[in-house]
C-alpha positions as CSV (number, residue, x, y, z in Angstrom):
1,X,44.9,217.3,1.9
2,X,44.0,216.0,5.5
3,X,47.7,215.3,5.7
4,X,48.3,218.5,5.0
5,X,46.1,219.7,7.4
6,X,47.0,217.7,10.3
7,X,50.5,218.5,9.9
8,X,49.3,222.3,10.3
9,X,47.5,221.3,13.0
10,X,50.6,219.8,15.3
11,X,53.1,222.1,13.7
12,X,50.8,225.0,15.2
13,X,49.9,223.3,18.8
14,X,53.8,222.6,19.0
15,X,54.3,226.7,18.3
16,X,51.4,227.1,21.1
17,X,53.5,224.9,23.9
18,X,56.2,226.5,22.6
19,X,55.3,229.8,23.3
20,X,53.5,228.5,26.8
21,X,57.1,227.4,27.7
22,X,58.3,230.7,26.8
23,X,56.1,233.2,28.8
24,X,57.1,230.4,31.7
25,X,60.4,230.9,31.8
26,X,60.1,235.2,31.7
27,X,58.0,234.5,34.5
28,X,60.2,232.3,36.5
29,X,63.4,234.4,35.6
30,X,61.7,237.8,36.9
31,X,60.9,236.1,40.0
32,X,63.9,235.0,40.3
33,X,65.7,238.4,40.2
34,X,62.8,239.4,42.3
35,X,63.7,237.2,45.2
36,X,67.6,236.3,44.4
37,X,69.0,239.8,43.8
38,X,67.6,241.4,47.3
39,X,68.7,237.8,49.1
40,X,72.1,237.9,47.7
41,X,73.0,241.7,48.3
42,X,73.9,242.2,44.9
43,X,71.9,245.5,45.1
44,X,71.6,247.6,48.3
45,X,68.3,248.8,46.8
46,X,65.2,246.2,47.0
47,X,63.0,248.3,46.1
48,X,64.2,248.9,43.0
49,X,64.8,246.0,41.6
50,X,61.0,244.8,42.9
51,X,59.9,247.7,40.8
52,X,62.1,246.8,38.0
53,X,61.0,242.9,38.2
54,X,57.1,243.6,38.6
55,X,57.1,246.2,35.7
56,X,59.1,244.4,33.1
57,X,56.6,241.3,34.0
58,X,53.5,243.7,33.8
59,X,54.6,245.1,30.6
60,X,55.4,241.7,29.1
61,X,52.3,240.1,30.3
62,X,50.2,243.2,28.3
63,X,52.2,243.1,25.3
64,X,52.9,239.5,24.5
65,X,49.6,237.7,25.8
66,X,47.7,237.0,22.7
67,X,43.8,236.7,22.2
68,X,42.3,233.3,21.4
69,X,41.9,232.3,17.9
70,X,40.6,228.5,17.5
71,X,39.3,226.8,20.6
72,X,39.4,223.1,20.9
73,X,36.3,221.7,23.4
74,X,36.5,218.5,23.7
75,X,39.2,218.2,26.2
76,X,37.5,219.6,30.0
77,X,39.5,222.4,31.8
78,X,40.1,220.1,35.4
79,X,40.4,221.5,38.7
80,X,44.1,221.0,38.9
81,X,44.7,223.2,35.7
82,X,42.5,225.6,36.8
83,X,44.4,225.4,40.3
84,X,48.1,225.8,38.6
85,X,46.6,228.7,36.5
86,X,45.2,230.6,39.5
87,X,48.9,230.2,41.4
88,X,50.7,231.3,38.5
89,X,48.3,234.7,38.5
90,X,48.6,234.8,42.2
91,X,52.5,235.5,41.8
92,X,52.6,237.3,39.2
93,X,49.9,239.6,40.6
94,X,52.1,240.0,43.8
95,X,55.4,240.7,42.1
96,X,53.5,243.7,39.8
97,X,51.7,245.0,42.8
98,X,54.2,244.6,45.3
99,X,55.9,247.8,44.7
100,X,52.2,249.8,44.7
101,X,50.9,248.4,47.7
102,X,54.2,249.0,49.9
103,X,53.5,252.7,49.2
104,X,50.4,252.8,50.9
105,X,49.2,252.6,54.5
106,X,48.0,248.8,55.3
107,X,44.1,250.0,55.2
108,X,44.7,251.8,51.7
109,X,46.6,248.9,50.6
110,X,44.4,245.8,51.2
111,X,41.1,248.2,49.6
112,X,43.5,249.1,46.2
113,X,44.7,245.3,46.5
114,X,41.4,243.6,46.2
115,X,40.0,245.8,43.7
116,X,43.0,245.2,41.4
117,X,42.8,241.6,41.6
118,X,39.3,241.5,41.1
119,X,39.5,243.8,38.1
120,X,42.2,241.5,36.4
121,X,40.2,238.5,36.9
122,X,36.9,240.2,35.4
123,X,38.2,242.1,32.6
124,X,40.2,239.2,31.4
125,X,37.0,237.3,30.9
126,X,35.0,240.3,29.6
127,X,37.3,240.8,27.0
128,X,37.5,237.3,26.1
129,X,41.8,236.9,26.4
130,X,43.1,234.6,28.7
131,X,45.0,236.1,31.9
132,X,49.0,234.9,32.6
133,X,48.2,231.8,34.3
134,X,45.7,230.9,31.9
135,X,47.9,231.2,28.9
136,X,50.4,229.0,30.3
137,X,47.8,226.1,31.3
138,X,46.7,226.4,28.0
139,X,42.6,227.4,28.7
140,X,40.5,231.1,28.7
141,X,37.1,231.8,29.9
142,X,34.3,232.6,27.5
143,X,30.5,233.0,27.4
144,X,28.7,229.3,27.3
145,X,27.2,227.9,24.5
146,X,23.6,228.0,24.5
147,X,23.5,230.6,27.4
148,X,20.3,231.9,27.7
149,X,21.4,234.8,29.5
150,X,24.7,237.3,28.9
151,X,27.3,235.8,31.0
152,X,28.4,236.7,34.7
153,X,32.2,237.7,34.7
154,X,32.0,239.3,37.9
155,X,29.7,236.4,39.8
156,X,32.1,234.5,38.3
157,X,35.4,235.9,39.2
158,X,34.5,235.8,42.6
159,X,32.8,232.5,43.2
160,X,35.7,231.0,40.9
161,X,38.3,233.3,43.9
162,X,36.4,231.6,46.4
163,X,36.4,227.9,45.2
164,X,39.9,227.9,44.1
165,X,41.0,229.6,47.9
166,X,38.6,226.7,49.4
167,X,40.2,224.2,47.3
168,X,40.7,220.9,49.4
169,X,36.6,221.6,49.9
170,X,36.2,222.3,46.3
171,X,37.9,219.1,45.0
172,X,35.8,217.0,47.3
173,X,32.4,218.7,46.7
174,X,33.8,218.9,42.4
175,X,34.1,215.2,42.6
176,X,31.1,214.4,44.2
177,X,28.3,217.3,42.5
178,X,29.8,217.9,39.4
179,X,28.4,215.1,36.7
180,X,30.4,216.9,33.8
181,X,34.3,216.5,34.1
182,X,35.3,220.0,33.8
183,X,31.6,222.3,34.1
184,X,31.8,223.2,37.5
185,X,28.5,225.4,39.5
186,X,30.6,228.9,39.1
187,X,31.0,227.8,35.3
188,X,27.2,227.2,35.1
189,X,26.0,229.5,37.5
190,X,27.3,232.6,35.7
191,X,26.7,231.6,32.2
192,X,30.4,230.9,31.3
193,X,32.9,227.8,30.1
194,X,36.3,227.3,30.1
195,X,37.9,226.2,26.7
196,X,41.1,224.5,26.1
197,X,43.1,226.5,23.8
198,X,44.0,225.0,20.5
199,X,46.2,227.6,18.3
200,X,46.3,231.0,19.0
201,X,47.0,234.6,17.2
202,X,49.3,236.8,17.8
């Protein structure tokens, strides 16, 4: 029976990596049209083909990211994962809102920027499903255990932006404050933990 279970277990965190890898290489392929085409001249028209690139990535990102299903706790979420994770977002973010943002004046643009980045961030945790950089590094943000108090997405999201922008500063003050390998003060101050993800549902 345990057998039977552990073999469950690994066949369904080797369909999880599996499936990380996947959404990987979508993303690196899209940017790669995204950058190559335009460099390359095989299209007169960049703008359509950053349109075309930040789209099919939006649309695949909405449709294919899955919720959480099992959670495994044991194992921290690190700086560094978190780090890779935030990156990840950062380019996909750009590539989707690219297109948007060169449409407006530079004002109108940085105010519609912002509040879209923020509101992918927050609404991600709110609704408990982990964003595209997440998903790949294998983690999600969800309330604490024990929280006295509803959790903090949007204190949160931004003192997590902040940090992660900060982060040679943020590695040295994580190493030297933090007494819990992966709990770090914008986990505890808002009421929130990142979880390693285990299996997942589709």
């Amino acid at each position: 029976m345990w057998a039977c279970i552990d073999a469950q277990a690994i066949q369904g965190a080797n369909a999880v990596a599996m499936n990380r890898w996947m959404v990987l290489t979508v993303l690196v392929v899209l940017f790669g049209i995204w950058v190559g085409v335009p460099q390359l001249g095989l299209l007169p028209d960049t703008g359509s083909v950053h349109l075309f690139s930040g789209l099919a990535l939006g649309a695949f990102a909405f449709g294919y990211i899955p919720e959480s299903d099992t959670i495994e706790t044991t194992e921290p979420v690190l700086l560094w994962r978190r780090f890779a994770a935030f990156l990840i977002d950062l380019i996909a973010l750009f590539m989707v809102l690219h297109p948007l943002m060169s449409m407006l004046v530079p004002v109108a643009a940085v105010i519609v920027g912002v509040a879209l980045v923020f509101s992918y961030f927050w609404l991600h945790g709110v609704f408990g499903r982990a964003t595209l950089g997440q998903y790949v590094m294998g983690y999600t943000i969800l309330p604490a255990d024990g929280a006295n108090s509803e959790p903090e997405f949007a204190h949160r999201t931004i003192s997590s932006f902040v940090a992660t922008c900060l982060w040679p500063v943020t590695f040295i003050a994580a190493s030297q404050e933090d007494a819990t390998p992966g709990t770090y003060h914008w986990d505890r101050e808002s009421g929130t933990q990142a979880v390693r993800l285990m299996s997942l549902k589709r």
